[in-house]
Every structure is written in structure tokens, then in C-alpha cells.
C-alpha positions as a Python dict, from the first residue, in 0.01 Angstrom:
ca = {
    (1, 'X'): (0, 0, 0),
    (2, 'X'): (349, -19, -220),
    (3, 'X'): (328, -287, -481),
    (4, 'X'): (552, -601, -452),
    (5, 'X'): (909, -612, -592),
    (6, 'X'): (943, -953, -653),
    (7, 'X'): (846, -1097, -971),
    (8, 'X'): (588, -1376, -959),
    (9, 'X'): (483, -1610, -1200),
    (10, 'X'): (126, -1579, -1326),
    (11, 'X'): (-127, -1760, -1116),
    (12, 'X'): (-258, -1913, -1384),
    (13, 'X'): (-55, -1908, -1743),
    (14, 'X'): (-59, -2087, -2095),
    (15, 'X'): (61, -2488, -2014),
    (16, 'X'): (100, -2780, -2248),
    (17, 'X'): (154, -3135, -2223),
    (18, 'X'): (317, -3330, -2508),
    (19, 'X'): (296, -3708, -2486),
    (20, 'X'): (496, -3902, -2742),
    (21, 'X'): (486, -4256, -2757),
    (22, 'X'): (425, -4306, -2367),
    (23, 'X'): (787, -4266, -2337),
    (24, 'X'): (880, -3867, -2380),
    (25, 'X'): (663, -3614, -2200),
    (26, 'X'): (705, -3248, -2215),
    (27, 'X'): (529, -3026, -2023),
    (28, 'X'): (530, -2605, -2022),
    (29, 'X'): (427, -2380, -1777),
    (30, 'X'): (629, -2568, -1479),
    (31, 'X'): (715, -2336, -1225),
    (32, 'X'): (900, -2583, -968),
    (33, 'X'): (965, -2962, -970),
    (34, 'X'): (864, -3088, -589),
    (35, 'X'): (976, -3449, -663),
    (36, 'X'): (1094, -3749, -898),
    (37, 'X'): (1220, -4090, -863),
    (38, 'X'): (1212, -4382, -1094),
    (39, 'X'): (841, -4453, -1059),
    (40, 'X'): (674, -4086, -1014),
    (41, 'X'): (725, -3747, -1044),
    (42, 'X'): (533, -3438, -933),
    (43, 'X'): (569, -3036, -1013),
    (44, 'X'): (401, -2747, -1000),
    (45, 'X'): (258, -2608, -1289),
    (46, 'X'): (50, -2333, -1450),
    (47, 'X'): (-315, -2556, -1394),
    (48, 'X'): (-196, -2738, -1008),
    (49, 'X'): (3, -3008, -926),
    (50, 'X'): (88, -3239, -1202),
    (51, 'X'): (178, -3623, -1108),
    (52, 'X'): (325, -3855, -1336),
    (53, 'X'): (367, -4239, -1282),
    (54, 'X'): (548, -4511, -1434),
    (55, 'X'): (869, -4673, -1459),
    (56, 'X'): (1260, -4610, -1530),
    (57, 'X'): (1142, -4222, -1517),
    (58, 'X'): (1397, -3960, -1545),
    (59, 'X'): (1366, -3597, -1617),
    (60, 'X'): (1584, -3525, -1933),
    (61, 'X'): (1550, -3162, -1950),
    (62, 'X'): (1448, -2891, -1665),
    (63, 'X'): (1454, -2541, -1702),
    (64, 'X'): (1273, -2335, -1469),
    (65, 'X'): (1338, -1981, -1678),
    (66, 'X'): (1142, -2114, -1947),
    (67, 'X'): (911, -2318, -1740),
    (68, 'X'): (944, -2663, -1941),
    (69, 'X'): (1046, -2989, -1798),
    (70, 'X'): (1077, -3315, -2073),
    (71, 'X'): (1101, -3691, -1868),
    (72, 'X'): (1153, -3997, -2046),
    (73, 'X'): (1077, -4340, -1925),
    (74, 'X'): (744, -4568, -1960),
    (75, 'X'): (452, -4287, -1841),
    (76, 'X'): (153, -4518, -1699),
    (77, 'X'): (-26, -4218, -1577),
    (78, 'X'): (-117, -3815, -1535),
    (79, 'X'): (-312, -3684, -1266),
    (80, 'X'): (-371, -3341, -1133),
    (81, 'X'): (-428, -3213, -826),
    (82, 'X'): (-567, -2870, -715),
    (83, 'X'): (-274, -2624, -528),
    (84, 'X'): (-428, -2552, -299),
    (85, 'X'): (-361, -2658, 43),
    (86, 'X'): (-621, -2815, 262),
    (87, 'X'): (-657, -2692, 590),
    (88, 'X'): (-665, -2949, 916),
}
């Protein structure tokens, strides 16, 4: 079996949130964003799915080569959810 060209990020890698205030978040290890509008935002990170939720959100700062995403607005809440897909 030949080993895989393609470079993949780590399953599971070094990730950080940094809350200031409740209205700047930044958060490392992103590898993609899957959604965002005013009130929520999801991506995928390092650790699973990461969900924000509040108001007037808006993602200042994405950069997939370095993994780190920064959204401002009011953050209400963080959830996370596991990656993996449930089958049915």
C-alpha cells in the first residue's frame, strides 16, 4: 500500500480559544469554516465542531494556512459537537 500524497491536517492538533470581553473571539486550530451569519457561526476545528451564538457576529479575520479565525460581535454562547457523523 503507497502512502497518501495529499497533505492532511492532524486529526487532532494544539487549539485555543481566546475570549475577550464577550465581544472578540479567536480561535486556532480551525481547519474549515462550514457557516456564519449574524447570529451563529460554526467551523471545524482541531477538538470537533465548534458553534458560536450571539448577535451582530462577523468573522474579522480567517486564515485557513494558519488555522485561526477571530469574530467580533456579542458571543452568548460556545458549544461543541463531536465530528463525527451519525449514521441513519
Amino acid at each position: 500500500m503507497e502512502p497518501k500524497s495529499e497533505k492532511t491536517p492532524p486529526a487532532a492538533g494544539p487549539q485555543n480559544l481566546i475570549l475577550e470581553d464577550r465581544g472578540r473571539l479567536t480561535v486556532t486550530g480551525v481547519s474549515r469554516m462550514l457557516s456564519c451569519d449574524e447570529n451563529a457561526a460554526s467551523m471545524e476545528t482541531a477538538r470537533g465542531v465548534l458553534t458560536l451564538e450571539g448577535r451582530q457576529l462577523s468573522v474579522s479575520t480567517l486564515s485557513l494556512e494558519t488555522g485561526e479565525v477571530r469574530v467580533t460581535g456579542q458571543i452568548d454562547a460556545l458549544s461543541y459537537a463531536d465530528t463525527a457523523a451519525s449514521g441513519g
